[in-house]
C-alpha positions as CSV (number, residue, x, y, z in Angstrom):
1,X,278.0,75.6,119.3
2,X,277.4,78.0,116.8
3,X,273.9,78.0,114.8
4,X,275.6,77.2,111.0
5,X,277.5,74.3,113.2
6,X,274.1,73.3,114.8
7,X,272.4,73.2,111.1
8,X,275.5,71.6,109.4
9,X,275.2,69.1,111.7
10,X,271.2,68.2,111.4
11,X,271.5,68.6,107.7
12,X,274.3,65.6,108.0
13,X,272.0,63.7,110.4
14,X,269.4,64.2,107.6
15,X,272.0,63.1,104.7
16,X,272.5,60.4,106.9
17,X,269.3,59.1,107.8
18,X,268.1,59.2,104.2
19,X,271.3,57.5,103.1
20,X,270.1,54.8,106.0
21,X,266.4,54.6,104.6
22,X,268.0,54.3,101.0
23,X,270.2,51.5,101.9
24,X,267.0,49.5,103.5
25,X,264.8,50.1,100.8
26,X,267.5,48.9,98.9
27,X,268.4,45.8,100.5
28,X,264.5,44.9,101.1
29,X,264.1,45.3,97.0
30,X,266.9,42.6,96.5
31,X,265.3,40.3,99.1
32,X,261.9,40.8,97.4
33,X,263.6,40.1,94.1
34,X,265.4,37.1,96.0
35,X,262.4,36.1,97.8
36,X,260.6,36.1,93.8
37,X,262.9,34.2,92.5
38,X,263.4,31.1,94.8
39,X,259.4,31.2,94.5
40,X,259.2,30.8,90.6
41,X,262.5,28.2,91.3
42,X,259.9,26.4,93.5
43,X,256.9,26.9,91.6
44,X,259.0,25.3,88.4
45,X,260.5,22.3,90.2
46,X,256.8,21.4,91.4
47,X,255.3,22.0,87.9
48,X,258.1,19.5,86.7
49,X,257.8,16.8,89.4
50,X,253.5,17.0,88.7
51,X,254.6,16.6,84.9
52,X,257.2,13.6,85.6
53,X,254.2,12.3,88.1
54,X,251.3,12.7,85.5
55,X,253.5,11.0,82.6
56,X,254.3,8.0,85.0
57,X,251.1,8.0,86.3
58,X,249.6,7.5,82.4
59,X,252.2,5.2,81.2
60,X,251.2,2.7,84.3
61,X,247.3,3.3,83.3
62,X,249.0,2.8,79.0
63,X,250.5,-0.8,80.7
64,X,247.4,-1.8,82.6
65,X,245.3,-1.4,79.8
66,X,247.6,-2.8,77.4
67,X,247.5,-5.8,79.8
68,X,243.9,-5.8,80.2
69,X,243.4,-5.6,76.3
70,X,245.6,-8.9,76.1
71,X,243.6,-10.6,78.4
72,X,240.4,-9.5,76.9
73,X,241.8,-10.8,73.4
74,X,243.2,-14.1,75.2
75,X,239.5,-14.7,76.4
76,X,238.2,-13.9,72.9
77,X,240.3,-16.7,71.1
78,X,239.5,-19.1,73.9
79,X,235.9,-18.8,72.8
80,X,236.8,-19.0,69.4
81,X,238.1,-21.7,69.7
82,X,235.8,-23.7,71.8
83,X,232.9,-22.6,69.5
84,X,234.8,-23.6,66.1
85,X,235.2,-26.7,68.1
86,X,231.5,-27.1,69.2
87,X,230.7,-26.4,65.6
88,X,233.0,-28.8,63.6
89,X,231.7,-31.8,66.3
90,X,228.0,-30.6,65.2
91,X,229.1,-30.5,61.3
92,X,228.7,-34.1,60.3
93,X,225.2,-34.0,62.5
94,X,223.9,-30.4,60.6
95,X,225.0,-32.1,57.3
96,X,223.1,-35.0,57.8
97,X,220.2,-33.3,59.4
98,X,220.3,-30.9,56.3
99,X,220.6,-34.0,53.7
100,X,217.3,-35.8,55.3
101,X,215.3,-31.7,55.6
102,X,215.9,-32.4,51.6
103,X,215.3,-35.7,51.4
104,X,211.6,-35.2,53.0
105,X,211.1,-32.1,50.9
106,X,212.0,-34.0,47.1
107,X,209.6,-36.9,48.4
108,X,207.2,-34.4,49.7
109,X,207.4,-33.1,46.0
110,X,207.5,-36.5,44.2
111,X,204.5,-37.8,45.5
112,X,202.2,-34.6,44.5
């Protein structure tokens, strides 16, 4: 084989192994670029199912509140009640008691 052959031929092999290496660099840039996006596809789906999570997670907390604050008012008219109770049965006795304090304090007076 004659020399120009000889160098035709490793400048070919050359050409070829760079077209090789191109190809790969190539091909690893588009699974990189691949590989980045299915990660940010991830990343979004997760930051979407912790948002879905957080909002059902503070709409339970709104509902167990809400129900705590209607028990808490429930408890609060009970006693209401029972002491606007307690006090009309103790009316007539404060209105007498009252009517005798006054009484005592006109005689008091009347007889200085």
């Amino acid at each position: 084989m004659a020399r120009p052959e000889v160098l035709d031929r490793i400048k070919e092999a050359e050409e070829e192994a760079d077209d090789i290496v191109a190809e790969a660099e190539a091909e690893r840039e588009e699974r990189i670029a691949e590989a980045r996006s299915k990660a940010d596809s991830i990343r979004d789906n997760a930051q979407e199912e912790a948002q879905s999570l957080k909002e059902e997670r503070l709409e339970d907390a709104r509902e167990e509140i809400e129900a705590e604050r209607e028990e808490i008012l429930a408890e609060g008219d009970a006693e209401r009640e029972a002491l606007e109770s307690r006090a009309a049965e103790n009316r007539t006795e404060v209105v007498e008691y009252t009517v005798d304090l006054f009484k005592e304090a006109v005689d008091v007076q009347s007889q200085t």
